[in-house]
Backbone as XML, in Angstrom:
<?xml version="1.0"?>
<chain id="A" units="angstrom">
  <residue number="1" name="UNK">
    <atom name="N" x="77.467" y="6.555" z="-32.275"/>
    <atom name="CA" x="78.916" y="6.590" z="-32.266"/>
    <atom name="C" x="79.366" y="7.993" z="-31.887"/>
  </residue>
  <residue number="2" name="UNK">
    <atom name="N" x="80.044" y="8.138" z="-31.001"/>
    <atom name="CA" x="80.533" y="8.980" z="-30.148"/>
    <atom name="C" x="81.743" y="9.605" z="-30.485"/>
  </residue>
  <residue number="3" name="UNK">
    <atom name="N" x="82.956" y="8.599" z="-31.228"/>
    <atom name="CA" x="84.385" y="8.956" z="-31.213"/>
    <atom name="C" x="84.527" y="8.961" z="-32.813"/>
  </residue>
  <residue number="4" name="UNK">
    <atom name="N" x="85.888" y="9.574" z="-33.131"/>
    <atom name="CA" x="86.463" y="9.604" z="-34.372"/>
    <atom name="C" x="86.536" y="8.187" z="-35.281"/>
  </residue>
  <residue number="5" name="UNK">
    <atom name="N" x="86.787" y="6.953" z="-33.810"/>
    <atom name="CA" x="87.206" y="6.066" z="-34.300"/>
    <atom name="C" x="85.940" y="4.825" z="-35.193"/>
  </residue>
  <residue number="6" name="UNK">
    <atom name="N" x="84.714" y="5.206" z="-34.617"/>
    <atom name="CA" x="83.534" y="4.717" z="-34.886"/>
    <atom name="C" x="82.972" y="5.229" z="-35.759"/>
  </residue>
  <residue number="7" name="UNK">
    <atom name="N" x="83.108" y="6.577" z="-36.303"/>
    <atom name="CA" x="82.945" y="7.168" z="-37.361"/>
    <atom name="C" x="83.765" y="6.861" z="-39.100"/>
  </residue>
  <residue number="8" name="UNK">
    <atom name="N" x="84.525" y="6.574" z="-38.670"/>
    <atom name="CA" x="85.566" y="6.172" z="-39.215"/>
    <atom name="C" x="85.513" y="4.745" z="-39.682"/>
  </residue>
  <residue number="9" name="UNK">
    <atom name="N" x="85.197" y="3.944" z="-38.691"/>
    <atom name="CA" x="85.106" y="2.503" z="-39.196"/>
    <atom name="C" x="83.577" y="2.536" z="-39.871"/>
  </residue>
  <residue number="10" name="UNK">
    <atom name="N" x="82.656" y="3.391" z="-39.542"/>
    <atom name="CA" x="81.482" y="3.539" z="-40.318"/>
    <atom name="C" x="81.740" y="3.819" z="-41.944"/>
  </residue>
  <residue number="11" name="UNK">
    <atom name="N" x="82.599" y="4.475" z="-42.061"/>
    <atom name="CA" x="82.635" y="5.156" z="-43.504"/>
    <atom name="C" x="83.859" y="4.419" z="-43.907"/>
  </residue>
  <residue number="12" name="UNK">
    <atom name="N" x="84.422" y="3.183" z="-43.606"/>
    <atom name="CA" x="84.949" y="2.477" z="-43.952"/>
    <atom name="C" x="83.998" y="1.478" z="-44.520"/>
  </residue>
  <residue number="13" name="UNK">
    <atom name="N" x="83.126" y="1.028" z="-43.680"/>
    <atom name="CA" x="82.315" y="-0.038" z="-44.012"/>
    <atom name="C" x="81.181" y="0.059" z="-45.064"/>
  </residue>
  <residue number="14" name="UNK">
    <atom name="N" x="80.790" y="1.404" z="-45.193"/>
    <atom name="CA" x="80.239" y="1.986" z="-45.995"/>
    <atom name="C" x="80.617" y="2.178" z="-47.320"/>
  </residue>
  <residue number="15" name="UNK">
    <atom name="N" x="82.176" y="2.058" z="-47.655"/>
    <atom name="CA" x="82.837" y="2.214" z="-48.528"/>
    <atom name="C" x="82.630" y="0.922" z="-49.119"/>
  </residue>
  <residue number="16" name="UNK">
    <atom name="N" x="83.259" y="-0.215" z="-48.470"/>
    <atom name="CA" x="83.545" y="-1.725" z="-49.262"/>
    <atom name="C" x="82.113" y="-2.311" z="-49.689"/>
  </residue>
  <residue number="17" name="UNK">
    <atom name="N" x="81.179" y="-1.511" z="-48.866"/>
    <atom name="CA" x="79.874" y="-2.164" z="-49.022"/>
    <atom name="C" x="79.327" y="-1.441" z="-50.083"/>
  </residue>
  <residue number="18" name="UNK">
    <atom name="N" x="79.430" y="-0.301" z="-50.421"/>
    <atom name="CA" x="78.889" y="0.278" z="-51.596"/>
    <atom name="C" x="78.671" y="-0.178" z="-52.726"/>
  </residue>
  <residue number="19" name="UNK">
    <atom name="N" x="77.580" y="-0.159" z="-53.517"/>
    <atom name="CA" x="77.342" y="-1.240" z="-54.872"/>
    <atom name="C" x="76.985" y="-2.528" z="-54.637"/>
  </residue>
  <residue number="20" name="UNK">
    <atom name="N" x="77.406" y="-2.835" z="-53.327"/>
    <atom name="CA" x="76.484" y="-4.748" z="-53.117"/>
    <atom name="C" x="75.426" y="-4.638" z="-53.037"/>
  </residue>
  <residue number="21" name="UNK">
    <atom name="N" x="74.679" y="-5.902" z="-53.496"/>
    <atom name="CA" x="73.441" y="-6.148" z="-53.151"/>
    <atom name="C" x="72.965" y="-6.459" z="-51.868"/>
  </residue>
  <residue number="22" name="UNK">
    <atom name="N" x="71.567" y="-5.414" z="-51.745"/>
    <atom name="CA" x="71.129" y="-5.635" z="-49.953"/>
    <atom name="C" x="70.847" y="-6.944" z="-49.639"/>
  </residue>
  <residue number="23" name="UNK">
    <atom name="N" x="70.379" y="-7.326" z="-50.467"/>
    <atom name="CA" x="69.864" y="-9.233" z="-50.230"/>
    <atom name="C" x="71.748" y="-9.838" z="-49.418"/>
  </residue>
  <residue number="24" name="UNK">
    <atom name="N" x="72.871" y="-9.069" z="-50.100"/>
    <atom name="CA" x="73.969" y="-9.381" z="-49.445"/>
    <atom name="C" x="74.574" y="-8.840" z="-48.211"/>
  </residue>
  <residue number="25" name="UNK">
    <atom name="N" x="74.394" y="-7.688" z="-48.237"/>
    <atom name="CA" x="74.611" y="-6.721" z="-47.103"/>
    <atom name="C" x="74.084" y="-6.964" z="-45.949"/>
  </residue>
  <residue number="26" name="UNK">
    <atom name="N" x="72.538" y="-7.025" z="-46.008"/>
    <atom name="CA" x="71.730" y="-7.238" z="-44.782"/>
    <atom name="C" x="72.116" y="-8.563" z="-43.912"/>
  </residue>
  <residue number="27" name="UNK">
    <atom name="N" x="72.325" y="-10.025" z="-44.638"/>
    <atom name="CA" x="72.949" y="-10.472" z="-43.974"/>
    <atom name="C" x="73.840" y="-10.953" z="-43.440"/>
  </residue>
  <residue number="28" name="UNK">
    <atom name="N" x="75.004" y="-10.530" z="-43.986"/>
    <atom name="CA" x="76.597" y="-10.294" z="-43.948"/>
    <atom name="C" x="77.110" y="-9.101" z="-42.681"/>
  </residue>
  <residue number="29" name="UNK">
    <atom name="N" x="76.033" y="-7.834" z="-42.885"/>
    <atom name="CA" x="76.060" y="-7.046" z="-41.381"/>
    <atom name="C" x="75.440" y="-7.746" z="-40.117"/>
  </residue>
  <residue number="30" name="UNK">
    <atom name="N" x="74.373" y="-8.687" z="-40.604"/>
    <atom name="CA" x="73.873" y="-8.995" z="-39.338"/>
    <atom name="C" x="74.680" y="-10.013" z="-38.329"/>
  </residue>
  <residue number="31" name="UNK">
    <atom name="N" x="75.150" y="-10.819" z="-39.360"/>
    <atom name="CA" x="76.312" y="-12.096" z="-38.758"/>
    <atom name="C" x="77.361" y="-11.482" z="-38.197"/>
  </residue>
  <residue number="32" name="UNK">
    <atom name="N" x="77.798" y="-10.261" z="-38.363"/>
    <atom name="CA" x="79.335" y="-9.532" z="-37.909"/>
    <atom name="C" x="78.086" y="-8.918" z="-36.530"/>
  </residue>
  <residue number="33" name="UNK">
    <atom name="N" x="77.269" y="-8.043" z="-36.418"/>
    <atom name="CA" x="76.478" y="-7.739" z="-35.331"/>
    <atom name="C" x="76.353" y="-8.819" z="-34.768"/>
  </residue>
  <residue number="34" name="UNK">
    <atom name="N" x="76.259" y="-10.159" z="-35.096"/>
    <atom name="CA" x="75.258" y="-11.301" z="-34.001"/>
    <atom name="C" x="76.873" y="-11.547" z="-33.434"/>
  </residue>
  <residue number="35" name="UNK">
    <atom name="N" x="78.098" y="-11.716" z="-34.069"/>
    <atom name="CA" x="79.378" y="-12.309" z="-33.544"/>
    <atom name="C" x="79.898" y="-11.742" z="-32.513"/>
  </residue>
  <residue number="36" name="UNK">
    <atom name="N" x="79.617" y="-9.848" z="-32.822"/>
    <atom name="CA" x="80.151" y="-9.158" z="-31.876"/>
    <atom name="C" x="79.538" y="-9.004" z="-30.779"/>
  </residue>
  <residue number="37" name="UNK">
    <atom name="N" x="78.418" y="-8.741" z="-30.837"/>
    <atom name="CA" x="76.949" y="-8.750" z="-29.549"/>
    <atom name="C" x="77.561" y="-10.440" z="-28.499"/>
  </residue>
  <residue number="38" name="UNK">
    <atom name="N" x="77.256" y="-11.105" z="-28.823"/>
    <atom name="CA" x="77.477" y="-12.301" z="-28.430"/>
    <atom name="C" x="78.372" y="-12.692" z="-27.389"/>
  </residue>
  <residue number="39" name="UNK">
    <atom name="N" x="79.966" y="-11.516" z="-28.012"/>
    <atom name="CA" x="81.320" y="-11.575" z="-27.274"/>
    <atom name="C" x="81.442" y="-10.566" z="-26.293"/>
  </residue>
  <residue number="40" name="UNK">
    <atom name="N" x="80.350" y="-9.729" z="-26.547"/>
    <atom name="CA" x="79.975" y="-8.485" z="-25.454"/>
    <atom name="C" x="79.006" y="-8.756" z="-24.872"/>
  </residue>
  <residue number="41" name="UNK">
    <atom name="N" x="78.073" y="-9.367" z="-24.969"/>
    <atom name="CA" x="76.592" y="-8.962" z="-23.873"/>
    <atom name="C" x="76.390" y="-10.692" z="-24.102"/>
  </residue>
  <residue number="42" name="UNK">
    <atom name="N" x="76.216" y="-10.711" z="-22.767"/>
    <atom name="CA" x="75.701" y="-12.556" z="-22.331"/>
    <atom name="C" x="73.956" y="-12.557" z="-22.552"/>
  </residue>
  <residue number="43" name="UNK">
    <atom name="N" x="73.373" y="-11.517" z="-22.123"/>
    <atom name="CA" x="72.162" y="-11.489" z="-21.929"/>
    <atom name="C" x="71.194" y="-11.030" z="-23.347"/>
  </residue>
  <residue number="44" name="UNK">
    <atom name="N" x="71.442" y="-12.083" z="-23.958"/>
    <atom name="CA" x="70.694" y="-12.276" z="-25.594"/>
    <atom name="C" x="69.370" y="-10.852" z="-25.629"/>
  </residue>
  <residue number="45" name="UNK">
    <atom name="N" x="68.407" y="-11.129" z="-24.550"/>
    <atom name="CA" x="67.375" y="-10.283" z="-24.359"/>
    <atom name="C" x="67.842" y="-8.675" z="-24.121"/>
  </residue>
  <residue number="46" name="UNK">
    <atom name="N" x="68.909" y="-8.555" z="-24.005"/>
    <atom name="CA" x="69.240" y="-6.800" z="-23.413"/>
    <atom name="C" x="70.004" y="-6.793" z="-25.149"/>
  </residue>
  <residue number="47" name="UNK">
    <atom name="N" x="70.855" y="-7.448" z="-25.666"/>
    <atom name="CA" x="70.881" y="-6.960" z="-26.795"/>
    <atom name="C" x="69.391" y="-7.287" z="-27.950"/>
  </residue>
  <residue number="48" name="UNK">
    <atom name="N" x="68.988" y="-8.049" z="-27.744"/>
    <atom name="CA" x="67.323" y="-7.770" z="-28.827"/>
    <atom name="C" x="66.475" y="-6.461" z="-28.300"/>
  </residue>
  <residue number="49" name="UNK">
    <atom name="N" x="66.631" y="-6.030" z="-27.004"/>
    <atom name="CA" x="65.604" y="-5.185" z="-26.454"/>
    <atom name="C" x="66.320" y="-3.788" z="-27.613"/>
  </residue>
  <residue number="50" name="UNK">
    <atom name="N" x="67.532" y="-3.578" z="-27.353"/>
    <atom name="CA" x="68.756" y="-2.618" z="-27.666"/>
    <atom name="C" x="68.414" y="-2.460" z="-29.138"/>
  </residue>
  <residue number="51" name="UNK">
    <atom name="N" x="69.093" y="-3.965" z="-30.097"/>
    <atom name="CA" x="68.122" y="-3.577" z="-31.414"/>
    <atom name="C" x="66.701" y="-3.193" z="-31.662"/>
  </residue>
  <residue number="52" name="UNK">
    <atom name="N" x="65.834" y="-3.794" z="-31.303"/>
    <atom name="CA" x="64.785" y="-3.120" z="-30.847"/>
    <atom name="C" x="64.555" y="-1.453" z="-30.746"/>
  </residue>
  <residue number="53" name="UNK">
    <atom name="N" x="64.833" y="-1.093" z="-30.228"/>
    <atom name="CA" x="64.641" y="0.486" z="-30.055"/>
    <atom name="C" x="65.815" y="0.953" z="-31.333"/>
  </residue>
  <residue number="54" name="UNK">
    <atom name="N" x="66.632" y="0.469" z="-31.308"/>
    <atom name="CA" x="67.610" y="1.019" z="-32.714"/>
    <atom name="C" x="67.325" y="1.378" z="-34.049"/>
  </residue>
  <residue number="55" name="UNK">
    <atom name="N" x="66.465" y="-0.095" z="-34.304"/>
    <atom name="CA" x="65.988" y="0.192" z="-35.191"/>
    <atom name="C" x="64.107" y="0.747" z="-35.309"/>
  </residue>
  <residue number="56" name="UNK">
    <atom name="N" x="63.591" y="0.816" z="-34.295"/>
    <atom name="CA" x="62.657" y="1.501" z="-34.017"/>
    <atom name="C" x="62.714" y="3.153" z="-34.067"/>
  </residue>
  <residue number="57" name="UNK">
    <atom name="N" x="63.777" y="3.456" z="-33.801"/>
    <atom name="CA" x="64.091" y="4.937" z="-33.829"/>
    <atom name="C" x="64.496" y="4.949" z="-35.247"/>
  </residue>
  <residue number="58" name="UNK">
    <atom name="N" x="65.405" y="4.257" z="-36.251"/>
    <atom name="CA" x="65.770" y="4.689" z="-37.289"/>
    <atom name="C" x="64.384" y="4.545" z="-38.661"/>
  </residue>
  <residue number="59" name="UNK">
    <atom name="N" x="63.547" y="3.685" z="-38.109"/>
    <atom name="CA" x="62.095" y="3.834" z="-39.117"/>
    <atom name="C" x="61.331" y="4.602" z="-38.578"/>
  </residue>
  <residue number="60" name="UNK">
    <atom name="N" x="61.086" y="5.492" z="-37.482"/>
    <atom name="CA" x="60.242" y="6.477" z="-37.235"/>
    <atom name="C" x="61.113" y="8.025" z="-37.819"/>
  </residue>
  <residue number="61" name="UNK">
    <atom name="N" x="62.384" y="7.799" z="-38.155"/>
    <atom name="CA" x="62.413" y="8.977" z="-39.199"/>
    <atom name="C" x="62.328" y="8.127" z="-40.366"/>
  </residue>
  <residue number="62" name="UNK">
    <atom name="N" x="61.988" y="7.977" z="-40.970"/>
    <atom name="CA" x="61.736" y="7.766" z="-42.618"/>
    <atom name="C" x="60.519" y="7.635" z="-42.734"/>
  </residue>
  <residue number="63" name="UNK">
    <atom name="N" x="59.646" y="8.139" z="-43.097"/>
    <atom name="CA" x="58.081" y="8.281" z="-43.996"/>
    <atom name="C" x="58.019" y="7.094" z="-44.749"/>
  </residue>
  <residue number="64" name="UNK">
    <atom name="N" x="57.397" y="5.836" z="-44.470"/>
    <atom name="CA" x="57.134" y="4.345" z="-45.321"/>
    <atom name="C" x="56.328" y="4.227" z="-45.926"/>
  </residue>
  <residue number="65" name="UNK">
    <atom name="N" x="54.914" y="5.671" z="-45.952"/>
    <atom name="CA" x="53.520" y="5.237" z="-45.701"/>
    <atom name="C" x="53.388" y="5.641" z="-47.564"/>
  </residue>
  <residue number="66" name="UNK">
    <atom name="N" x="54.329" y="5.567" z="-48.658"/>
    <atom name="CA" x="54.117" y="5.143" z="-49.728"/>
    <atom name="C" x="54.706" y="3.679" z="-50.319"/>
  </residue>
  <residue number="67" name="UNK">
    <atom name="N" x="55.187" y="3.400" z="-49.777"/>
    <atom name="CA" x="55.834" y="1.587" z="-49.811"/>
    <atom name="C" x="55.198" y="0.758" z="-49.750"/>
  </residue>
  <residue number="68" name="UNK">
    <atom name="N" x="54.796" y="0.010" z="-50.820"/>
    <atom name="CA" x="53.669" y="-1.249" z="-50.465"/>
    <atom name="C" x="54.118" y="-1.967" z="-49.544"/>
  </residue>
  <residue number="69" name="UNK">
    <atom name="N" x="53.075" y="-2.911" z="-49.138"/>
    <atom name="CA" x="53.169" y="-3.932" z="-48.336"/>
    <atom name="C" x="54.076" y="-5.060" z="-48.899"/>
  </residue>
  <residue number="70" name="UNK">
    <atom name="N" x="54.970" y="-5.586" z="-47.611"/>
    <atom name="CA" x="55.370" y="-6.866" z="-48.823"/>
    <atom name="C" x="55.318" y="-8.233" z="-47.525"/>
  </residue>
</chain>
């Protein structure tokens, strides 16, 4: 996020979501991501490639290698 305005709706969303449970969060963000992706990009595969590296970049900073397996 680039602008004021994306920053902003970040720490908005961050706000209402605070204190829920991830079992709720995770897929309550993903359904608002799958609605919006959907109405923007026709080509299903360029947005999976996109998550893909997104979240590939955001677990190569975090250290996992004490987290069991699940």
């Amino acid at each position: 996020m680039d602008n004021d305005h994306g920053h902003e709706l970040a720490e908005t969303i961050c706000k209402l979501l605070y204190g829920q449970e991830v079992d709720t969060v995770i897929p309550v963000l993903a359904g608002i991501l799958v609605n919006a992706a959907v109405s923007v990009c026709s080509d299903k595969e360029v947005f999976l490639g996109y998550m893909k590296q997104v979240i590939s970049e955001a677990y190569a900073e975090v250290d996992h290698s004490d987290e069991p397996l699940q």
